[in-house]
MMTF fields as JSON, N, C-alpha, C and O atoms, coordinates in Angstrom:
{
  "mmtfVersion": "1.0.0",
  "mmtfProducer": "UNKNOWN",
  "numBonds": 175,
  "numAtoms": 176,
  "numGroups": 44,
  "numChains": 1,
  "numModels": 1,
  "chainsPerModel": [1],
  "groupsPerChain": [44],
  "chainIdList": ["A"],
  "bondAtomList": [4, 2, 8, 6, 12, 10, 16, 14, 20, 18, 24, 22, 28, 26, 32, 30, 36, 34, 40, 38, 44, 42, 48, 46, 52, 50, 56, 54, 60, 58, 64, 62, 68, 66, 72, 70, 76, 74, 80, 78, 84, 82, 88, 86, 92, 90, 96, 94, 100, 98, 104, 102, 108, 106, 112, 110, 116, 114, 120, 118, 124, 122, 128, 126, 132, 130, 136, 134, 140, 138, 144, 142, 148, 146, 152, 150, 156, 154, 160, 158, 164, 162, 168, 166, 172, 170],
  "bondOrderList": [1, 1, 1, 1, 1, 1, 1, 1, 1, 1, 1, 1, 1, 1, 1, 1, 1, 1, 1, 1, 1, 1, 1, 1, 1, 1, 1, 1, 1, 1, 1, 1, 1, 1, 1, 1, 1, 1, 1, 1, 1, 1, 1],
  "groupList": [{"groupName": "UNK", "atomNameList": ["N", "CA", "C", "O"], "elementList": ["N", "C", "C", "O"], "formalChargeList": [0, 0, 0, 0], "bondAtomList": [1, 0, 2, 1, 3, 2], "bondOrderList": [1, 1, 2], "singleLetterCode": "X", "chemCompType": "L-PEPTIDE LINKING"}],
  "groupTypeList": [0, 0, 0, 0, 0, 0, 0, 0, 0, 0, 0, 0, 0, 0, 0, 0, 0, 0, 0, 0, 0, 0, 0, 0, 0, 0, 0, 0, 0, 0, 0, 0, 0, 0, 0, 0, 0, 0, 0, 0, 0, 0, 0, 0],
  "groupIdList": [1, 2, 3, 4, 5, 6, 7, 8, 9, 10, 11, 12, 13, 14, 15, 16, 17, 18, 19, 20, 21, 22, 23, 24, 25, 26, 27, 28, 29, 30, 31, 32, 33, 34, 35, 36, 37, 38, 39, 40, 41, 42, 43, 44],
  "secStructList": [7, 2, 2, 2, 2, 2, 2, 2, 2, 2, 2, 2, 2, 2, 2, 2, 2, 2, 2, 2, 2, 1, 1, 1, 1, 2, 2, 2, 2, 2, 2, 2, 2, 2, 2, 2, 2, 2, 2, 2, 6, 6, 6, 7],
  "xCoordList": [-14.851, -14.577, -13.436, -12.495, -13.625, -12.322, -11.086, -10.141, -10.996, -9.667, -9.198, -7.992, -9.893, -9.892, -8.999, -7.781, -9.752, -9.019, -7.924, -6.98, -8.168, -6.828, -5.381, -4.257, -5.596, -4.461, -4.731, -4.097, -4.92, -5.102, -3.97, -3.045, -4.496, -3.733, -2.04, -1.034, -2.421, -0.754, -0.013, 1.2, -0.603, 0.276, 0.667, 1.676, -0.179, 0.102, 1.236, 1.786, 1.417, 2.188, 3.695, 4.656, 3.651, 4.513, 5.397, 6.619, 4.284, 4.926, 5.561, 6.526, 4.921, 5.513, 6.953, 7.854, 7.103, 7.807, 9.449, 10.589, 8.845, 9.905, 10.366, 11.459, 9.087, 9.955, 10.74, 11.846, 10.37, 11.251, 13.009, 14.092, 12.605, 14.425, 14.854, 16.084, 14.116, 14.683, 15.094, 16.306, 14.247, 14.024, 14.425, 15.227, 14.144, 14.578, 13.166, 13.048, 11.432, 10.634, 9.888, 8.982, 10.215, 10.462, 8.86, 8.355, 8.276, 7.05, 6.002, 4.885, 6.357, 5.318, 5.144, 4.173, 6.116, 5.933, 4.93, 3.777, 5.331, 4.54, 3.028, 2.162, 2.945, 1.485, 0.78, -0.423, 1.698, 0.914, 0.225, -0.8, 1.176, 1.245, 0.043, -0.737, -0.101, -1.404, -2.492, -3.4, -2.54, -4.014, -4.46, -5.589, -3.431, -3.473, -4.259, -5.147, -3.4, -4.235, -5.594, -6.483, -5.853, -7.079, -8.197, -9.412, -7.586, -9.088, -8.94, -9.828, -7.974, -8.217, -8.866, -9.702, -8.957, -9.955, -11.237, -12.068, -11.554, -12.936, -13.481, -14.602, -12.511, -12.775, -12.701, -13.343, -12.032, -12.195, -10.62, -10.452],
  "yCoordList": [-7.309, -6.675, -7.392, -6.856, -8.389, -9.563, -9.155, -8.849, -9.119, -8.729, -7.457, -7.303, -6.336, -4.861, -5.46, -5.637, -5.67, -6.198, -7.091, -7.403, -7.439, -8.583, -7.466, -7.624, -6.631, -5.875, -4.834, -3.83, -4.749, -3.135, -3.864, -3.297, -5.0, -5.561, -6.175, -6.392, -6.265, -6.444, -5.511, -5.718, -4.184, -3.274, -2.586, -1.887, -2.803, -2.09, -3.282, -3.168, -4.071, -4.924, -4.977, -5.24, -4.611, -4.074, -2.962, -2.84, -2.114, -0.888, -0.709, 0.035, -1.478, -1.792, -2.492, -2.157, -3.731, -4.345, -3.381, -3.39, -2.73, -1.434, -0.37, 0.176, -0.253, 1.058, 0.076, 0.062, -1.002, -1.687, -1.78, -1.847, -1.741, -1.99, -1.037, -1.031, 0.31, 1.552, 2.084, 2.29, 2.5, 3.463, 2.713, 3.402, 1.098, 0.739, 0.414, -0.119, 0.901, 0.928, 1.896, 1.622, 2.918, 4.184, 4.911, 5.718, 4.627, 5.01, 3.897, 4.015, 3.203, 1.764, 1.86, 1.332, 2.541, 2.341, 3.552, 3.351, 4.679, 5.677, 5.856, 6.611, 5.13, 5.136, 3.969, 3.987, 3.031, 2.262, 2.853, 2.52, 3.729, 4.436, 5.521, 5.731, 6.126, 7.049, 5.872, 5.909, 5.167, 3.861, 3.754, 4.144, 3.161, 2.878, 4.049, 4.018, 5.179, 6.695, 6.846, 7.116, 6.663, 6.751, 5.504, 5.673, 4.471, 3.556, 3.826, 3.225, 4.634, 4.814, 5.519, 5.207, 7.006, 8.296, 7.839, 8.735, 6.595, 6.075, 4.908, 4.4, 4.675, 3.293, 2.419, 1.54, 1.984, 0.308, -0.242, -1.421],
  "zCoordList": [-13.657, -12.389, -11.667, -11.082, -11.775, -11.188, -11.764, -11.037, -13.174, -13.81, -13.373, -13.564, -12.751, -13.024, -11.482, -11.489, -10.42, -8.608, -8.922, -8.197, -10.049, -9.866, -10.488, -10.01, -11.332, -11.928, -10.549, -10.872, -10.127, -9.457, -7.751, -7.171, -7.51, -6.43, -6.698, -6.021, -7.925, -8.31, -8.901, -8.956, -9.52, -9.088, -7.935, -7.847, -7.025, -5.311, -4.773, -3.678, -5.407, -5.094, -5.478, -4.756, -6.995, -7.526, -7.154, -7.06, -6.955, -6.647, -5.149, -4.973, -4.03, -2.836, -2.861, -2.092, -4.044, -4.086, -4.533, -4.067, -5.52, -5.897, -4.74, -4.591, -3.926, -2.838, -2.541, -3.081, -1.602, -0.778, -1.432, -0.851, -2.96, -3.188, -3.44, -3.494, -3.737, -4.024, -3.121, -3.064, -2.092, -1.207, -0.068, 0.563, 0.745, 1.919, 2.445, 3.548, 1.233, 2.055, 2.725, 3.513, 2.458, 3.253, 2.779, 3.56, 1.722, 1.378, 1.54, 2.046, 1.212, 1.872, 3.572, 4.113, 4.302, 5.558, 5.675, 6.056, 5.38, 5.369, 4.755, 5.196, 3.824, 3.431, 4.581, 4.842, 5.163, 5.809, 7.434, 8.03, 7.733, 9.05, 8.79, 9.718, 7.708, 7.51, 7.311, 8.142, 6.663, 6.256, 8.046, 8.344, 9.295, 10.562, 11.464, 12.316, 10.776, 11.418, 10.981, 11.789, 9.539, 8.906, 9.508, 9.613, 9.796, 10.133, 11.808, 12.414, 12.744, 13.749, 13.962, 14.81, 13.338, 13.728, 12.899, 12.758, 12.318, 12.394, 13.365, 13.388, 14.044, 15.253, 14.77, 15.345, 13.593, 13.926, 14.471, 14.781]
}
């Protein structure tokens, strides 16, 4: 289970690491801005 979180967090990492040089970022910001909306319309 450890190995499965440990690959799964370093490709979100990866793949963040790639918008940022492709794109400027531009989807990393956006998935982060919906995650912010999503734990707001549950309150925390």
């Amino acid at each position: 289970m450890l190995k499965g979180f440990t690959v799964a967090v370093v490709a979100l990492i990866s793949t963040a690491q790639l918008d940022l040089y492709l794109t400027d970022g531009r989807y990393t910001d956006a998935a982060m801005a919906m995650l912010r909306q999503i734990r707001h319309a549950f309150g925390f």
